[in-house]
N, C-alpha and C positions, 0 to 999 in steps of 0.2 A: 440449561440452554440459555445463553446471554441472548439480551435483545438485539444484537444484532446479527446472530447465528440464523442462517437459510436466508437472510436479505442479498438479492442481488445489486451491482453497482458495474454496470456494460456486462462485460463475460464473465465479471468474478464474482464468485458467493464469496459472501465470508459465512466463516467456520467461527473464530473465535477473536476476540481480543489480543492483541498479544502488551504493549504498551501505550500509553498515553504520555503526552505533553504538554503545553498552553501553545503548541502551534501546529498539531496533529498528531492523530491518532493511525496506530499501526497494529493491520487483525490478520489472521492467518487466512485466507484464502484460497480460493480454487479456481485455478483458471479452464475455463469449461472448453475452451478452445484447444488446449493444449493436453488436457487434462491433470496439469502441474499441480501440487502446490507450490501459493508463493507468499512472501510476504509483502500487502497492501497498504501506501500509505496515503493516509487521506486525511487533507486541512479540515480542520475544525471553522465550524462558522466566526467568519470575521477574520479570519487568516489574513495575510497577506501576501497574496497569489504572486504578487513580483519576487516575493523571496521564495515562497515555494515551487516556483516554476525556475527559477534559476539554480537552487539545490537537484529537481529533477534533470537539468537537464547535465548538470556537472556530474552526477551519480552516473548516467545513460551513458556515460564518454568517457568510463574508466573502461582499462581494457587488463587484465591482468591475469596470470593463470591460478592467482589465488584467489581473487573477489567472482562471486557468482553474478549470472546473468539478470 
């Protein structure tokens, strides 16, 4: 079990790591709402939220029958 397996972050557990960066970290997830898995990503301290909140929002506003929701 990785240290960050059974931590909640709003509705999602994570489950498991899946990759790492120097500008975030990306873990497999469950969304408790939905009861989905998904995959979660979330800035490393000291990020730079202006970039990371501008990639989330370019990712949100792809619409295609091939890329998932």
């Amino acid at each position: 079990m990785t240290p960050a397996a059974g931590r909640t972050v709003g509705k999602y557990e994570l489950i498991e790591p899946l990759g790492a960066g120097s500008f975030a970290e990306v873990f497999l997830a469950h969304d408790t709402a939905t009861g989905r898995d998904v995959a979660l990503k979330l800035p490393r301290h000291g990020a730079d939220w202006r970039r990371f909140l501008m990639e989330a929002n370019a990712v949100a506003s792809l619409r295609h029958p091939h890329v998932g929701t």
